[in-house]
N, C-alpha and C positions, 0 to 999 in steps of 0.2 A: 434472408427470407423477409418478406414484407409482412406488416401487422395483418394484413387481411388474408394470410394464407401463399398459396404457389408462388415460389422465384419469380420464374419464368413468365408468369401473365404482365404485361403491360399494367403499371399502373395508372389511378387517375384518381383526381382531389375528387370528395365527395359529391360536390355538384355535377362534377361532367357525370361521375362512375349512374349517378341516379339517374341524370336527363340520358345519357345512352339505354340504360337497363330499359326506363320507358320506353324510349325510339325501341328497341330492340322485342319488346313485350308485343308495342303495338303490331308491329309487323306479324310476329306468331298469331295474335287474334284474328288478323284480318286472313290469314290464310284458311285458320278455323270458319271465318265469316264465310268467307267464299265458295269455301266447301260446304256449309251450311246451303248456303242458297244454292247451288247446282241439286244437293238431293232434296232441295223443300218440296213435300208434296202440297198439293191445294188443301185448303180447310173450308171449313162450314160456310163463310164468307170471302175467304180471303181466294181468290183467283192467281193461279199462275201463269204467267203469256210470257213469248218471247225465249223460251229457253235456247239453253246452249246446246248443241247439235254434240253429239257423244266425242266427235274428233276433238272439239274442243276442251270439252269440259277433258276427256285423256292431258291434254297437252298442258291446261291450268295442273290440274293435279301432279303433272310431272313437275311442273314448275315451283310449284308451291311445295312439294317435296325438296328441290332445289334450293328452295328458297331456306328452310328450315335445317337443312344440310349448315347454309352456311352460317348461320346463327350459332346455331350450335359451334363452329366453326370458332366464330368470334365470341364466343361465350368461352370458348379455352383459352383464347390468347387474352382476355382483356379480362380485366378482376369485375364484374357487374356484382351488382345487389341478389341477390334472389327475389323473386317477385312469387307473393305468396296470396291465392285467391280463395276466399272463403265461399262455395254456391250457397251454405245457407244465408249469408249476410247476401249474398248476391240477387237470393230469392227473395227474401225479406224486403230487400230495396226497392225491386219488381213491384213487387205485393204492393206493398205504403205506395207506390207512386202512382198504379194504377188505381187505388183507392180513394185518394185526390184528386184524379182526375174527376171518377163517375161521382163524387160530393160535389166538386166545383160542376157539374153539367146538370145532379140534379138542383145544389141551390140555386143557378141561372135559369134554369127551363130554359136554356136556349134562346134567352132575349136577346140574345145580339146576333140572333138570324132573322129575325124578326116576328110577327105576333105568331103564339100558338094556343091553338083552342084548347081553353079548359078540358075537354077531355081527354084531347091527345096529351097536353100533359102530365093529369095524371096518368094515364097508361106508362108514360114512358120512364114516368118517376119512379112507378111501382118497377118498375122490369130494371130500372135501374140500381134500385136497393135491392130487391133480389140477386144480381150479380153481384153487388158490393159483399151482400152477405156470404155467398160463397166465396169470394177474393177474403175476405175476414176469416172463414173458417179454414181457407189454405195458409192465411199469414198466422192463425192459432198453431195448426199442424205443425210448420215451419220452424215456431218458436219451442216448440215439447222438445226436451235434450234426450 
Protein backbone atom coordinates (compact mmCIF):
# COMPACT_ATOMS: atom_id res chain seq x y z
CA UNK A 1 0.00 0.00 0.00
CA UNK A 2 1.27 3.42 -0.54
CA UNK A 3 1.62 6.09 2.37
CA UNK A 4 -1.24 7.98 1.02
CA UNK A 5 -3.83 5.22 1.16
CA UNK A 6 -5.36 2.82 -2.07
CA UNK A 7 -2.94 0.30 -3.84
CA UNK A 8 -4.36 0.66 -6.79
CA UNK A 9 -4.43 4.58 -7.38
CA UNK A 10 -1.64 5.82 -9.59
CA UNK A 11 0.74 7.55 -7.70
CA UNK A 12 2.55 11.07 -7.99
CA UNK A 13 5.40 13.07 -5.97
CA UNK A 14 3.69 15.90 -4.21
CA UNK A 15 4.03 18.63 -6.73
CA UNK A 16 2.37 16.88 -9.76
CA UNK A 17 -0.44 15.16 -7.06
CA UNK A 18 -1.15 19.32 -5.99
CA UNK A 19 -0.76 20.97 -9.41
CA UNK A 20 -3.38 17.98 -10.96
CA UNK A 21 -5.85 18.31 -7.54
CA UNK A 22 -5.94 22.24 -8.79
CA UNK A 23 -6.18 21.52 -12.69
CA UNK A 24 -8.73 19.07 -11.50
CA UNK A 25 -10.66 21.52 -8.81
CA UNK A 26 -10.64 24.09 -11.44
CA UNK A 27 -12.40 22.42 -13.88
CA UNK A 28 -15.35 21.40 -11.16
CA UNK A 29 -15.61 25.25 -10.41
CA UNK A 30 -16.03 26.21 -13.80
CA UNK A 31 -18.73 23.80 -14.42
CA UNK A 32 -20.45 25.08 -11.04
CA UNK A 33 -19.54 28.73 -13.03
CA UNK A 34 -21.29 27.82 -15.86
CA UNK A 35 -24.34 26.58 -14.46
CA UNK A 36 -24.30 29.58 -12.32
CA UNK A 37 -24.65 31.80 -15.31
CA UNK A 38 -27.35 29.89 -17.47
CA UNK A 39 -29.84 30.15 -14.25
CA UNK A 40 -28.49 33.94 -13.24
CA UNK A 41 -31.59 35.95 -13.12
CA UNK A 42 -31.21 39.94 -13.76
CA UNK A 43 -30.68 42.09 -10.60
CA UNK A 44 -31.45 45.70 -9.56
CA UNK A 45 -28.61 46.86 -12.00
CA UNK A 46 -27.09 44.15 -13.38
CA UNK A 47 -28.88 43.16 -16.99
CA UNK A 48 -28.97 39.87 -18.53
CA UNK A 49 -28.74 39.74 -22.57
CA UNK A 50 -27.74 37.12 -24.85
CA UNK A 51 -28.87 34.03 -23.12
CA UNK A 52 -28.54 30.52 -23.92
CA UNK A 53 -31.49 29.14 -25.83
CA UNK A 54 -32.84 26.00 -23.47
CA UNK A 55 -31.30 23.32 -26.17
CA UNK A 56 -28.26 24.58 -25.31
CA UNK A 57 -28.05 25.21 -21.94
CA UNK A 58 -29.75 21.04 -21.85
CA UNK A 59 -26.71 19.95 -23.86
CA UNK A 60 -23.83 22.27 -21.51
CA UNK A 61 -25.48 20.57 -18.48
CA UNK A 62 -25.30 17.21 -19.97
CA UNK A 63 -21.86 17.86 -20.71
CA UNK A 64 -20.77 19.31 -17.53
CA UNK A 65 -22.46 16.37 -15.84
CA UNK A 66 -20.02 14.41 -18.16
CA UNK A 67 -17.52 16.25 -17.42
CA UNK A 68 -17.77 15.73 -13.48
CA UNK A 69 -18.53 11.90 -14.29
CA UNK A 70 -14.92 11.83 -15.28
CA UNK A 71 -13.22 13.67 -12.59
CA UNK A 72 -14.53 11.86 -10.39
CA UNK A 73 -13.26 9.13 -12.64
CA UNK A 74 -9.83 10.25 -12.24
CA UNK A 75 -10.09 11.10 -8.81
CA UNK A 76 -10.17 7.16 -8.22
CA UNK A 77 -7.52 6.18 -10.29
CA UNK A 78 -4.99 8.99 -9.23
CA UNK A 79 -4.07 9.63 -5.30
CA UNK A 80 -5.17 13.83 -5.47
CA UNK A 81 -5.07 16.14 -2.39
CA UNK A 82 -8.44 16.83 -1.07
CA UNK A 83 -9.38 20.27 -1.66
CA UNK A 84 -11.11 21.70 1.11
CA UNK A 85 -13.31 25.27 0.74
CA UNK A 86 -14.24 27.28 3.68
CA UNK A 87 -17.67 29.75 2.36
CA UNK A 88 -17.09 31.66 5.49
CA UNK A 89 -13.47 32.64 4.68
CA UNK A 90 -14.78 32.68 1.27
CA UNK A 91 -17.27 35.31 2.19
CA UNK A 92 -15.11 37.24 4.41
CA UNK A 93 -12.59 37.64 1.48
CA UNK A 94 -15.78 38.88 -0.63
CA UNK A 95 -16.54 41.21 2.10
CA UNK A 96 -12.63 42.87 2.72
CA UNK A 97 -12.22 43.11 -0.87
CA UNK A 98 -15.32 44.84 -1.84
CA UNK A 99 -14.84 47.10 1.12
CA UNK A 100 -11.45 48.44 -0.45
CA UNK A 101 -12.73 48.76 -3.31
CA UNK A 102 -15.75 51.43 -2.25
CA UNK A 103 -12.61 53.24 0.43
CA UNK A 104 -10.30 53.43 -2.55
CA UNK A 105 -13.41 55.23 -4.72
CA UNK A 106 -14.52 57.21 -1.99
CA UNK A 107 -10.79 58.49 -1.00
CA UNK A 108 -10.35 59.32 -4.96
CA UNK A 109 -13.75 60.88 -5.62
CA UNK A 110 -13.19 59.55 -8.86
CA UNK A 111 -10.27 61.89 -9.91
CA UNK A 112 -9.06 59.94 -12.35
CA UNK A 113 -12.27 60.31 -14.39
CA UNK A 114 -11.98 63.59 -14.18
CA UNK A 115 -13.32 66.77 -12.23
CA UNK A 116 -16.58 66.27 -10.11
CA UNK A 117 -18.62 68.75 -8.62
CA UNK A 118 -18.38 69.24 -4.93
CA UNK A 119 -21.85 68.15 -4.69
CA UNK A 120 -22.04 65.25 -6.63
CA UNK A 121 -19.22 64.14 -4.59
CA UNK A 122 -20.44 64.38 -1.54
CA UNK A 123 -23.65 62.66 -2.49
CA UNK A 124 -21.83 59.94 -3.87
CA UNK A 125 -19.33 59.58 -0.83
CA UNK A 126 -22.23 59.52 1.52
CA UNK A 127 -24.07 56.55 -0.67
CA UNK A 128 -20.93 55.08 -0.65
CA UNK A 129 -20.14 54.79 3.21
CA UNK A 130 -23.66 53.80 3.44
CA UNK A 131 -23.01 50.60 1.48
CA UNK A 132 -19.61 50.10 2.93
CA UNK A 133 -21.42 50.17 6.17
CA UNK A 134 -23.69 47.49 5.28
CA UNK A 135 -20.76 45.42 3.61
CA UNK A 136 -19.23 45.94 7.52
CA UNK A 137 -22.27 44.79 9.15
CA UNK A 138 -22.30 41.56 6.74
CA UNK A 139 -18.36 40.98 7.20
CA UNK A 140 -19.41 41.49 11.31
CA UNK A 141 -22.27 38.73 10.82
CA UNK A 142 -19.70 36.59 8.86
CA UNK A 143 -17.27 36.75 11.53
CA UNK A 144 -19.97 35.77 14.82
CA UNK A 145 -19.03 31.60 15.22
Amino acid sequence: MNPRGDPAKLRLGENHRRALTVLLAGLEEMCDEMESWMERPPGVLLQVEDKLRPAQQEKLRALAARLREQLARVGGEVQLDGVVQSPRRSVLALLSAHIIYLEEAEASGFKGYGPLPEDARRRITAELRRLRGILEEMQSAARRA
